[in-house]
Every structure is written in structure tokens, then in C-alpha cells.
MARDOPA-821057 format. One record per residue: x, y, z of N, C-alpha, C in turn. Coordinates in nm, 3 decimals, decimal comma, always signed. Example, Ala and Ser with C-alpha at 12.3 -4.5 7.8 and 13.67 -1.06 7.14 Angstrom:
! MARDOPA-821057
+---------+---------+---------+---------+---------+---------+---------+---------+---------+
:    n_xx :    n_yy :    n_zz :   ca_xx :   ca_yy :   ca_zz :    c_xx :    c_yy :    c_zz :
+---------+---------+---------+---------+---------+---------+---------+---------+---------+
:  +1,319 :  -0,569 :  +0,780 :  +1,230 :  -0,450 :  +0,780 :  +1,320 :  -0,330 :  +0,780 :
:  +1,285 :  -0,225 :  +0,708 :  +1,367 :  -0,106 :  +0,714 :  +1,290 :  +0,003 :  +0,787 :
+---------+---------+---------+---------+---------+---------+---------+---------+---------+
***
This chain:
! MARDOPA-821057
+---------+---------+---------+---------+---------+---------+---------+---------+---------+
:    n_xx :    n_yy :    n_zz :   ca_xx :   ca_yy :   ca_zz :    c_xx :    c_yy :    c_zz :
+---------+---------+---------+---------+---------+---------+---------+---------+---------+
:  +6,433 : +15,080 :  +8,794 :  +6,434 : +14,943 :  +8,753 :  +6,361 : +14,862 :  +8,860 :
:  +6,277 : +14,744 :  +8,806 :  +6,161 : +14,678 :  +8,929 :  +6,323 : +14,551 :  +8,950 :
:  +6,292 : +14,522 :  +9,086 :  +6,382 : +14,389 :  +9,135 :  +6,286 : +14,283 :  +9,070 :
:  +6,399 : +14,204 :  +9,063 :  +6,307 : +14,050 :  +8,969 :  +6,277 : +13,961 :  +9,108 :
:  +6,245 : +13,924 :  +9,123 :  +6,250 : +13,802 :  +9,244 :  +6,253 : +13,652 :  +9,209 :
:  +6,380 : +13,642 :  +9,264 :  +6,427 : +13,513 :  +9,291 :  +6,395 : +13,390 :  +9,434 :
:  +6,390 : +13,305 :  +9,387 :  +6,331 : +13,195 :  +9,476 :  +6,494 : +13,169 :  +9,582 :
:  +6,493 : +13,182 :  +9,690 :  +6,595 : +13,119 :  +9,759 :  +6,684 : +12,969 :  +9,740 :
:  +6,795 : +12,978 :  +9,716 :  +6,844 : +12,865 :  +9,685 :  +6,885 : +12,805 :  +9,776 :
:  +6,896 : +12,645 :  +9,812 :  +6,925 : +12,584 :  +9,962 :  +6,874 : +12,456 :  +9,940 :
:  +6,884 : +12,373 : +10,088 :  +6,830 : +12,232 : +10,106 :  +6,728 : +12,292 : +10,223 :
:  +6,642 : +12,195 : +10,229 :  +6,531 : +12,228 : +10,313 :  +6,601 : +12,134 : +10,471 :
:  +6,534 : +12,124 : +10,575 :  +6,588 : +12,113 : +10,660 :  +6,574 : +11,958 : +10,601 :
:  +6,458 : +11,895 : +10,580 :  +6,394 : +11,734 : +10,545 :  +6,523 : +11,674 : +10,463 :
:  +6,544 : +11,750 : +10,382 :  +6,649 : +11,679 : +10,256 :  +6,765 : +11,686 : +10,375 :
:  +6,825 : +11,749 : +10,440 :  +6,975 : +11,765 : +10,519 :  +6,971 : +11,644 : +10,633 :
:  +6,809 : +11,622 : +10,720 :  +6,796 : +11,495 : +10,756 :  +6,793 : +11,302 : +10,723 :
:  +6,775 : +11,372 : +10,592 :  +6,758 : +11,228 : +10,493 :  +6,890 : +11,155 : +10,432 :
:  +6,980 : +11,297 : +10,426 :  +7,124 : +11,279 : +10,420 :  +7,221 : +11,232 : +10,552 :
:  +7,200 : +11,275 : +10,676 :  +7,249 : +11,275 : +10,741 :  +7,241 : +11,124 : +10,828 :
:  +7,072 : +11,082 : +10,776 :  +7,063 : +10,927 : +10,827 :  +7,112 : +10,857 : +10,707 :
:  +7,141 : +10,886 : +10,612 :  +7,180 : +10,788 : +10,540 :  +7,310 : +10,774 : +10,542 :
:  +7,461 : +10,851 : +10,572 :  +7,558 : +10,889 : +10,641 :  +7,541 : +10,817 : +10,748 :
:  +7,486 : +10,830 : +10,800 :  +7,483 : +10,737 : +10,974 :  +7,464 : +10,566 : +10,928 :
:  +7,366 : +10,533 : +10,838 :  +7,340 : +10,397 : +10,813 :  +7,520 : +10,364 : +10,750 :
:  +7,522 : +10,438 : +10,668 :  +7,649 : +10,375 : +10,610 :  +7,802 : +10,345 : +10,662 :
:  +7,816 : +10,452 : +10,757 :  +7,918 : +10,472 : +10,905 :  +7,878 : +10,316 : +10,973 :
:  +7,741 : +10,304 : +11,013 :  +7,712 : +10,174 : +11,118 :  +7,727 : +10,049 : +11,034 :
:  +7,701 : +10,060 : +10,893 :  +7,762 :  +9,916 : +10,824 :  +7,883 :  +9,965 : +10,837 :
:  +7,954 : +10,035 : +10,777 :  +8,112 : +10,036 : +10,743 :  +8,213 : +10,016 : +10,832 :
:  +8,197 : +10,055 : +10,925 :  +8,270 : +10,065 : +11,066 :  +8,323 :  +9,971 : +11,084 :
:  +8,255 :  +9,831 : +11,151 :  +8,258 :  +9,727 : +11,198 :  +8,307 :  +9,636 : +11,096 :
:  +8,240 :  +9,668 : +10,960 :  +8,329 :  +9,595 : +10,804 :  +8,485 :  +9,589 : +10,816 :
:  +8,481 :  +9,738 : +10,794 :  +8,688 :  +9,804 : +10,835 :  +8,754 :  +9,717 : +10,915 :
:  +8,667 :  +9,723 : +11,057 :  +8,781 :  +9,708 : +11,185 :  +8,820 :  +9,498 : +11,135 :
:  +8,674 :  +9,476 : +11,075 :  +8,707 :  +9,338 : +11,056 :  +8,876 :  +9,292 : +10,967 :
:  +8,834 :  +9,438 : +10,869 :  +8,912 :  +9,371 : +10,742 :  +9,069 :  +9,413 : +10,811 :
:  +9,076 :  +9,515 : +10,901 :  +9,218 :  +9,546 : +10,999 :  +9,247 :  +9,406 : +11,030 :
:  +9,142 :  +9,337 : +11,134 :  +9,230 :  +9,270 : +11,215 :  +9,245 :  +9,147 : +11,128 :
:  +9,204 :  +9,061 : +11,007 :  +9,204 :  +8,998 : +10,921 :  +9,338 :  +9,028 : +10,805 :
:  +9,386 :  +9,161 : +10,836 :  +9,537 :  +9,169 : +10,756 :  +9,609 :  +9,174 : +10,892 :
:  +9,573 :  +9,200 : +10,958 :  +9,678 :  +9,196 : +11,086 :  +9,695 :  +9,057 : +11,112 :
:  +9,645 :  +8,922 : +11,080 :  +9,669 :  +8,790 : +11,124 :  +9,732 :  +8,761 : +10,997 :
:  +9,695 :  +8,810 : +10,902 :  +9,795 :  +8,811 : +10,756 :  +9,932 :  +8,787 : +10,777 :
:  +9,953 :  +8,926 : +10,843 : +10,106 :  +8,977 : +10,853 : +10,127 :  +8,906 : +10,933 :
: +10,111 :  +8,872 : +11,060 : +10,133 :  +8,817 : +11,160 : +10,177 :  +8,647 : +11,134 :
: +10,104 :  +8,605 : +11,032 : +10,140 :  +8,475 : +10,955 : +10,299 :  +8,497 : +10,883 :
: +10,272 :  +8,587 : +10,824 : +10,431 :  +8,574 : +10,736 : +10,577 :  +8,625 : +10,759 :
: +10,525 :  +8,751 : +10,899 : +10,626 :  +8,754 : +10,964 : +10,673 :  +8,633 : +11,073 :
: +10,577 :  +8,534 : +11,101 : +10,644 :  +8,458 : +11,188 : +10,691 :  +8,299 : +11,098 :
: +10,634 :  +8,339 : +10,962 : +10,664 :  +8,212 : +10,870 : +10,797 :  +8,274 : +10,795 :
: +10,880 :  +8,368 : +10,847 : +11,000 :  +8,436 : +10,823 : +11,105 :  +8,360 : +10,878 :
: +11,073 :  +8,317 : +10,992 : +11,103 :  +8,284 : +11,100 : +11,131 :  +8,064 : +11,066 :
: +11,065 :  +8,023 : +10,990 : +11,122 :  +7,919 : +10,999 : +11,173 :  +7,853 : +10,910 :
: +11,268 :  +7,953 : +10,812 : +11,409 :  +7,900 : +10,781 : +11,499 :  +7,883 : +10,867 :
: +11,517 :  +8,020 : +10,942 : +11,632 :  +8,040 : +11,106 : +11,581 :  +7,886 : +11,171 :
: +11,468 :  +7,855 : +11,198 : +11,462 :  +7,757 : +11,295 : +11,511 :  +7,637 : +11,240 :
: +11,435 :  +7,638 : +11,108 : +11,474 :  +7,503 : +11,022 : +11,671 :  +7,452 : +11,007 :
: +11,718 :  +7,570 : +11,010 : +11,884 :  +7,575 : +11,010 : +11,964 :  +7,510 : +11,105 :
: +11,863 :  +7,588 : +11,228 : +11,917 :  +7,570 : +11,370 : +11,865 :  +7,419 : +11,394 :
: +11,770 :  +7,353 : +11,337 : +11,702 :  +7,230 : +11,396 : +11,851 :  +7,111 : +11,347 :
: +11,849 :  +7,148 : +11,160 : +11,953 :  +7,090 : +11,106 : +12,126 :  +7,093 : +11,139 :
: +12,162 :  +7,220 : +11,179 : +12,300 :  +7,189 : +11,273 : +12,300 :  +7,138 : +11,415 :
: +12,166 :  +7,114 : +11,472 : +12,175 :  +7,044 : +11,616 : +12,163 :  +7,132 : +11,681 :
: +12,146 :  +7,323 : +11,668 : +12,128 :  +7,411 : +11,785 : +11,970 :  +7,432 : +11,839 :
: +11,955 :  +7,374 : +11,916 : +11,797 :  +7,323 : +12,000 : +11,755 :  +7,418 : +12,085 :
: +11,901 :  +7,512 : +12,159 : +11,843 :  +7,505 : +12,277 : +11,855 :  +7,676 : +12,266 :
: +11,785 :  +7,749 : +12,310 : +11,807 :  +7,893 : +12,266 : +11,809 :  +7,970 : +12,475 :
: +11,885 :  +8,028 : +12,431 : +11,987 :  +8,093 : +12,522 : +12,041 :  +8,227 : +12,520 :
: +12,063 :  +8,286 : +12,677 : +12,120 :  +8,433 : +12,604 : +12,299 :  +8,398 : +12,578 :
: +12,344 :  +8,291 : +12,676 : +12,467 :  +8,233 : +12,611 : +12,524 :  +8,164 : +12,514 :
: +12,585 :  +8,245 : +12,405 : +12,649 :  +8,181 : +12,305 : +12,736 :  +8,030 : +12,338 :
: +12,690 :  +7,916 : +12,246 : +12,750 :  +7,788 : +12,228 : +12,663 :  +7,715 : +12,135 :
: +12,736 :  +7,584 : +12,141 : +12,752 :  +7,515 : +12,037 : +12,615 :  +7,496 : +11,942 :
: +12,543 :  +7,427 : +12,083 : +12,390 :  +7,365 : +12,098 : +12,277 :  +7,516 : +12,059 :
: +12,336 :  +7,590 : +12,132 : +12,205 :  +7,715 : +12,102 : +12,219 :  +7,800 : +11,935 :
: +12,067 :  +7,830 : +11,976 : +11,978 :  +7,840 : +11,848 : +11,991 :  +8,058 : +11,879 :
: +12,066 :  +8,140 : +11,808 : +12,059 :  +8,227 : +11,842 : +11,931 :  +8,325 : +11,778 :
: +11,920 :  +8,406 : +11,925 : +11,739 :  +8,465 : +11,841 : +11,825 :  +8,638 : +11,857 :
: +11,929 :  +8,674 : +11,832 : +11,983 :  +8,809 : +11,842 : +11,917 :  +8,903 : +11,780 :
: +11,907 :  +8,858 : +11,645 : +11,880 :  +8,921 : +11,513 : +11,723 :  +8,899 : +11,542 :
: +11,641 :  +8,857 : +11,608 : +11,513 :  +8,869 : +11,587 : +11,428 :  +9,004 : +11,592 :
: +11,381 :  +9,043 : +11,511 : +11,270 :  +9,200 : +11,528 : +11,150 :  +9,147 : +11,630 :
: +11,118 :  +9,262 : +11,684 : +11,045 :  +9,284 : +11,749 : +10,915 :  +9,332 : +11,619 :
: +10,793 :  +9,346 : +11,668 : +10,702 :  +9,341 : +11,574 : +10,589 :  +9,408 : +11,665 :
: +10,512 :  +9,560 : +11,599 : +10,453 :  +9,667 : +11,704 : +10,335 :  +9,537 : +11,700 :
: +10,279 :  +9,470 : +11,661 : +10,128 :  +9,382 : +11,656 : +10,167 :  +9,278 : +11,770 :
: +10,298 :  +9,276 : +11,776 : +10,272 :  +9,144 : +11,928 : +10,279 :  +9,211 : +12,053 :
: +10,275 :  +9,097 : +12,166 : +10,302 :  +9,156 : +12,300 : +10,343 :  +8,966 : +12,348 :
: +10,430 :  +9,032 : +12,441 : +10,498 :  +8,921 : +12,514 : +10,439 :  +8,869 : +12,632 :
: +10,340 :  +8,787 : +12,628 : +10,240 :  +8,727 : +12,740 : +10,286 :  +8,608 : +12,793 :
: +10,306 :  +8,561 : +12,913 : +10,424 :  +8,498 : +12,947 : +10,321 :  +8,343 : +12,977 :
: +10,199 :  +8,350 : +12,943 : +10,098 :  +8,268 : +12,976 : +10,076 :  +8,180 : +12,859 :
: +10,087 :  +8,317 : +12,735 : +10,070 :  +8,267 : +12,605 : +10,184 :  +8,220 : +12,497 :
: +10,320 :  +8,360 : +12,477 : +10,397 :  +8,394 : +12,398 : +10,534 :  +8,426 : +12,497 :
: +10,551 :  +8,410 : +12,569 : +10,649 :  +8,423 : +12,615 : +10,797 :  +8,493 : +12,534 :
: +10,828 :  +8,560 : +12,539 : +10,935 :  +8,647 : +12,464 : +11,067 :  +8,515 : +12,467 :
: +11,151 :  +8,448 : +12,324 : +11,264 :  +8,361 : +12,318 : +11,359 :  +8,415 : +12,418 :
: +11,481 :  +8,356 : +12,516 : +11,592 :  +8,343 : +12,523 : +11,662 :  +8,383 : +12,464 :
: +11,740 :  +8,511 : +12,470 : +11,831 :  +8,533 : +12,349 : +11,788 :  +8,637 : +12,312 :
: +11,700 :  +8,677 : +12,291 : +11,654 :  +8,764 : +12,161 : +11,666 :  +8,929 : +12,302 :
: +11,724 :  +9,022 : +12,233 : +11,711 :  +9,155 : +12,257 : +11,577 :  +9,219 : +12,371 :
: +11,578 :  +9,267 : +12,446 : +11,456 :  +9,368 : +12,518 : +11,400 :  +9,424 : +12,417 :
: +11,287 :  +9,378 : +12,400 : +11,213 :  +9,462 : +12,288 : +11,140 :  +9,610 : +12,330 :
: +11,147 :  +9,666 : +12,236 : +11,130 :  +9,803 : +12,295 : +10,998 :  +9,831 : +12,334 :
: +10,928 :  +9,932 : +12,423 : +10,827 :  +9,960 : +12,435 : +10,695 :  +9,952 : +12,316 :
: +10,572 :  +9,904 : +12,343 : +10,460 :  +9,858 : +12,216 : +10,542 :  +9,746 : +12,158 :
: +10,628 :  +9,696 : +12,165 : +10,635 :  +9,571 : +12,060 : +10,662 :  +9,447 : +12,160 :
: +10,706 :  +9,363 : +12,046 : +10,695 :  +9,184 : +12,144 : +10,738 :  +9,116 : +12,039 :
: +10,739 :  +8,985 : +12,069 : +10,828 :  +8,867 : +11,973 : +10,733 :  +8,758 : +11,998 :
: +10,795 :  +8,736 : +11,846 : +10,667 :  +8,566 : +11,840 : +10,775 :  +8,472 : +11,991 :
: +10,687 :  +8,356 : +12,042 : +10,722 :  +8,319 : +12,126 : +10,793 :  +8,171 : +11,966 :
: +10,950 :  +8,124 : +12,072 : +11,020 :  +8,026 : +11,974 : +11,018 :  +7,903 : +12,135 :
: +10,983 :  +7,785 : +12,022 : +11,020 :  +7,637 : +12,138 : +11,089 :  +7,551 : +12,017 :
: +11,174 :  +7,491 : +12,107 : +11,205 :  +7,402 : +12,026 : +11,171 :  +7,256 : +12,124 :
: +11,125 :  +7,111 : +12,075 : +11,142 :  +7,008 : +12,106 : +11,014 :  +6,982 : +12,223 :
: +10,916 :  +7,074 : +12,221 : +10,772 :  +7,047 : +12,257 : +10,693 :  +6,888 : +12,238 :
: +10,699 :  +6,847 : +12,134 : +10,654 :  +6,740 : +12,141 : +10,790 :  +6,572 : +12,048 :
: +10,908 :  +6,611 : +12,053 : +10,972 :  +6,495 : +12,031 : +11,125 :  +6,636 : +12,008 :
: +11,259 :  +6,588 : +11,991 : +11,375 :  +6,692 : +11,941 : +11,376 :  +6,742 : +11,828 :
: +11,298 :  +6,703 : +11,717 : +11,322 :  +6,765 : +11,574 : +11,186 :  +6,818 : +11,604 :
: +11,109 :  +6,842 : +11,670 : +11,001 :  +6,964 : +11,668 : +11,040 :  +7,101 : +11,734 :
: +10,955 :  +7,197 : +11,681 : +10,951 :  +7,334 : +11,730 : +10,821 :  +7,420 : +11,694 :
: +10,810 :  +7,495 : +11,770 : +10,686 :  +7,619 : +11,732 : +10,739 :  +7,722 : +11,786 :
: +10,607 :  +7,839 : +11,672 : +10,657 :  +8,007 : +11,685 : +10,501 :  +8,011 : +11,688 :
: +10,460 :  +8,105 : +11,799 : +10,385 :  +8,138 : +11,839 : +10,353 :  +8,282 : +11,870 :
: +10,240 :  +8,335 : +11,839 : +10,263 :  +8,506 : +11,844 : +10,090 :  +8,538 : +11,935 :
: +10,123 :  +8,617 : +12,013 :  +9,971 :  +8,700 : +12,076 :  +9,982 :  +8,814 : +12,055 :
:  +9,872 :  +8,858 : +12,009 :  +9,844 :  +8,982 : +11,964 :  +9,851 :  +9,078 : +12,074 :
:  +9,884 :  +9,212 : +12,064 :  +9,871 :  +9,321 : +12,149 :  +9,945 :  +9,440 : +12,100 :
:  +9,960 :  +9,554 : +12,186 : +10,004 :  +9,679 : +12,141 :  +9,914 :  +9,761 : +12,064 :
: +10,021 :  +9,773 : +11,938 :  +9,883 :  +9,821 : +11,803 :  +9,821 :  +9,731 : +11,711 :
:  +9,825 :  +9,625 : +11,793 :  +9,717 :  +9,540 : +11,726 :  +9,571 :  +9,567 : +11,720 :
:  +9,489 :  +9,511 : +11,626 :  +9,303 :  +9,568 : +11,649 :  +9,261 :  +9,491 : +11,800 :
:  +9,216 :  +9,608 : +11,829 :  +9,169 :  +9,566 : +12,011 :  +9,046 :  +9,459 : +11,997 :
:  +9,010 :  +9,397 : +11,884 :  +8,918 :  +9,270 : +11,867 :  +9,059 :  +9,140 : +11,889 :
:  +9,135 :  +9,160 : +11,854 :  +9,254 :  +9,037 : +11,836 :  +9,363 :  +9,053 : +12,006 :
:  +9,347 :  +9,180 : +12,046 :  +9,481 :  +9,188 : +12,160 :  +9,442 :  +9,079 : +12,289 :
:  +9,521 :  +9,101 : +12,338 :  +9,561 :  +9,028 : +12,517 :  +9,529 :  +8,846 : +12,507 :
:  +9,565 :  +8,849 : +12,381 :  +9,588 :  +8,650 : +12,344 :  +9,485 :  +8,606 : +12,331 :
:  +9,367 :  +8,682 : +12,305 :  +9,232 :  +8,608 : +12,270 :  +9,218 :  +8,585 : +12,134 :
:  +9,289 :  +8,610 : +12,068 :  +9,366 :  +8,549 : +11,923 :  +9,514 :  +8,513 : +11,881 :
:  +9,511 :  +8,382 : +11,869 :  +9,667 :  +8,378 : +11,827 :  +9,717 :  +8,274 : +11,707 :
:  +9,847 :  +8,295 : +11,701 :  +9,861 :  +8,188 : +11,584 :  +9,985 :  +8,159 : +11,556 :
: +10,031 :  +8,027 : +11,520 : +10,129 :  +7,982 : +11,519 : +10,184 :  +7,855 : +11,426 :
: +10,309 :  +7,878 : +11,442 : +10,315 :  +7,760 : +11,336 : +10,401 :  +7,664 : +11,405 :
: +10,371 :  +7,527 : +11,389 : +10,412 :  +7,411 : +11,430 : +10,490 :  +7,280 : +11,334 :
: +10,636 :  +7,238 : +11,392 : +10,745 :  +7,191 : +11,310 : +10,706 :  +7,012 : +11,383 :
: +10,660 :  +6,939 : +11,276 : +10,685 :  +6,779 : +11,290 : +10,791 :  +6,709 : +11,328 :
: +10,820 :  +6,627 : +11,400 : +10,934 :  +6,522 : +11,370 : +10,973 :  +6,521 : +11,254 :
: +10,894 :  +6,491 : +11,137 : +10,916 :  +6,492 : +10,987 : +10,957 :  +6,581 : +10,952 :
: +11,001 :  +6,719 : +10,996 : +10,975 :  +6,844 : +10,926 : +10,908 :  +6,948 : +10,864 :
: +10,780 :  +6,883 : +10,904 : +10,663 :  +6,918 : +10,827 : +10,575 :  +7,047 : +10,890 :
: +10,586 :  +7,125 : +10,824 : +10,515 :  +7,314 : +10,885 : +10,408 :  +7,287 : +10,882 :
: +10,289 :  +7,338 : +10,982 : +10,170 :  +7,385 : +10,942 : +10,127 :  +7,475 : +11,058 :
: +10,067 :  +7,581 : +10,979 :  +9,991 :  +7,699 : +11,051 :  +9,863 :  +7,650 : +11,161 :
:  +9,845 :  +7,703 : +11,264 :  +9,698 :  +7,684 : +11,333 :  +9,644 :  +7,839 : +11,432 :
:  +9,575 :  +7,799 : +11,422 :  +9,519 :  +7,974 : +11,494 :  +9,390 :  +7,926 : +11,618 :
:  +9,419 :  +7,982 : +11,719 :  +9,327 :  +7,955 : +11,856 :  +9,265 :  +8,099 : +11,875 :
:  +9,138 :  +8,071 : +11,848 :  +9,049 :  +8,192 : +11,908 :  +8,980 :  +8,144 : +12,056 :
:  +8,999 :  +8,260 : +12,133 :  +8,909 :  +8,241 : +12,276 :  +8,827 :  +8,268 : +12,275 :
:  +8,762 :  +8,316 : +12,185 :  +8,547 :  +8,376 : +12,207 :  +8,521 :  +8,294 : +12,072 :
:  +8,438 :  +8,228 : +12,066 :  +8,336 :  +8,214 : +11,940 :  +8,347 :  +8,290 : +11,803 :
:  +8,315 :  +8,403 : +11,868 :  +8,298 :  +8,521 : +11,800 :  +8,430 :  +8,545 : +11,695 :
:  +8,520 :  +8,562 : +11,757 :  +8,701 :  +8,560 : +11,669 :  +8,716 :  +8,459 : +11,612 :
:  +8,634 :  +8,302 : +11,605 :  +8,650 :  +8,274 : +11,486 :  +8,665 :  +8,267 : +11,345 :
:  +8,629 :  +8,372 : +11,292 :  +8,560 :  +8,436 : +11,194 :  +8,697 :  +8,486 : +11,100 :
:  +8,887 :  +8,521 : +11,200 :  +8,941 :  +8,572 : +11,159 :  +9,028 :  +8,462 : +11,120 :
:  +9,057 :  +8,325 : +11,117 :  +9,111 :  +8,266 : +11,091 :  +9,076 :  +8,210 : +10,984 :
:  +9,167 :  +8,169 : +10,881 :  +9,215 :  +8,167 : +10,738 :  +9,219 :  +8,038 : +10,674 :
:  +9,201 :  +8,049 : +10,599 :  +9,208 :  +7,827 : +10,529 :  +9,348 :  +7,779 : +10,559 :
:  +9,486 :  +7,906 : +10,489 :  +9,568 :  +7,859 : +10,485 :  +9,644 :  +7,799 : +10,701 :
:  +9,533 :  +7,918 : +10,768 :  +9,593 :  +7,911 : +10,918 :  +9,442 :  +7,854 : +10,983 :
:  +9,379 :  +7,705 : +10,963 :  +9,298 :  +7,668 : +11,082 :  +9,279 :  +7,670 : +11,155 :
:  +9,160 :  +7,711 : +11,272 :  +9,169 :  +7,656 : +11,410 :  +9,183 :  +7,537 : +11,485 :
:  +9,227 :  +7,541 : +11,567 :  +9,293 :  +7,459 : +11,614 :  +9,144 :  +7,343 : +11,699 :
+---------+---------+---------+---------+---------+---------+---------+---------+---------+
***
């Protein structure tokens, strides 16, 4: 019997290069897309876990407990029950960890709580990013917080330190 001959089947080296940059183009857009859209749900969360946070305050503003403390009484605003949250870190420049509230465990931190910053029926919760936060947002060069009126009146604001991190703040959370 004669062998038939068959043509080798395969990619040539040209076609495996043409693939491999086009893989690379799409990695160098995508990459930097991702990490955006991370740290853009990470200020998400970071919004609604600390907008969790101001019923407790709103309670404490309305029975008169102002002053937050690791000692139980009349006046204090207790932060016992507060979670710790792996996206913050406790920066004592920025966020300062509440009075009251538990040692948070290693990688995590607490929104920072004030009460009476700018008149007695005001307060803010304030959070800096760190831990497993996206390393574009950590060590307080993004933050955000929400701020309580005399009136009562909430509103979100967000402080970026580079130019550049502008970009992650939200209609509903302005810069400041």
C-alpha cells in the first residue's frame, strides 16, 4: 500500500505571535479597567457600611448620648457593637479608631465616629482606606465620610489626595 501524504497540521510560529500580542493588548487595557472598577465598589461599600452607621448615631444624638467612651453612662454614645471592616485602617491623622468600640482585629479598622465637630447636634463617620483595600485608595489618600447638620441633615463627601483619585468619587458622595 503507497502512504498518502498529509500536510502537517498546526499554527505557524506568525499566527501564535499575532495571538499572543493581541492577549497582551487586551491584559494592558483590562488590567487597569478592573483595578478601577475594584476600588470604585470598594468606596461603594465603604459608603453604605458607614451610612449603617447613622441610625446608631442619629439615636444617640436624639437621647442626648454625645460623648463616646469606653465607660458606660448616661451621656455616652456606645460603639461596642461596632464591626470592624477588612477595607479600613485606623489612621490616627485621618480616622482615628471611636472610644468604645472593641480592638479591632488584625487587617481591619473602624470608620472614625465624632460627635459635635462643628455645633452639639452635629457628628461625622469617617473611614480611610487600608488593609485589603485596592492599593490605589489605601494609607488615606482616599476617604469618605458622612457629615450630620445642626438640622439633622446627612450628606456624603469624599477627599482625594492626588488629582488622579478623583475619578473614584460618586455623584451620590462629592468631593469635598
Amino acid at each position: 500500500m503507497k502512504a498518502v501524504y498529509s500536510p502537517q497540521k498546526g499554527f505557524t510560529l506568525t499566527e501564535l505571535m499575532i495571538v499572543v500580542a493581541i492577549v497582551g493588548i487586551l491584559a494592558a487595557v483590562g488590567l487597569p479597567a478592573y483595578q478601577d472598577y475594584i476600588a470604585k465598589s470598594q468606596v461603594a461599600r465603604a459608603m453604605v457600611e458607614t451610612g449603617a452607621l447613622k441610625a446608631k448615631i442619629e439615636s444617640c444624638i436624639v437621647e442626648r448620648r454625645t460623648t463616646l467612651s469606653t465607660t458606660p453612662g448616661p451621656t455616652v454614645c456606645s460603639m461596642a457593637d461596632l464591626q470592624p471592616s477588612a477595607l479600613l485602617v485606623n489612621l490616627e491623622d485621618y480616622a482615628p479608631a471611636p472610644a468604645g468600640a472593641p480592638p479591632a482585629p488584625a487587617g481591619t479598622g473602624y470608620p472614625a465616629v465624632e460627635f459635635g465637630g462643628n455645633g452639639p447636634e452635629t457628628a461625622s463617620i469617617t473611614v480611610a482606606f487600608g488593609n485589603s483595600a485596592s492599593q490605589i485608595l489605601a494609607g488615606g489618600k482616599f476617604m469618605v465620610g458622612w457629615f450630620r447638620s445642626d438640622l439633622g441633615v446627612w450628606s456624603c463627601l469624599s477627599y482625594a489626595q492626588e488629582q488622579a483619585l478623583r475619578r473614584f468619587a460618586t455623584s451620590s458622595c462629592p468631593l469635598i
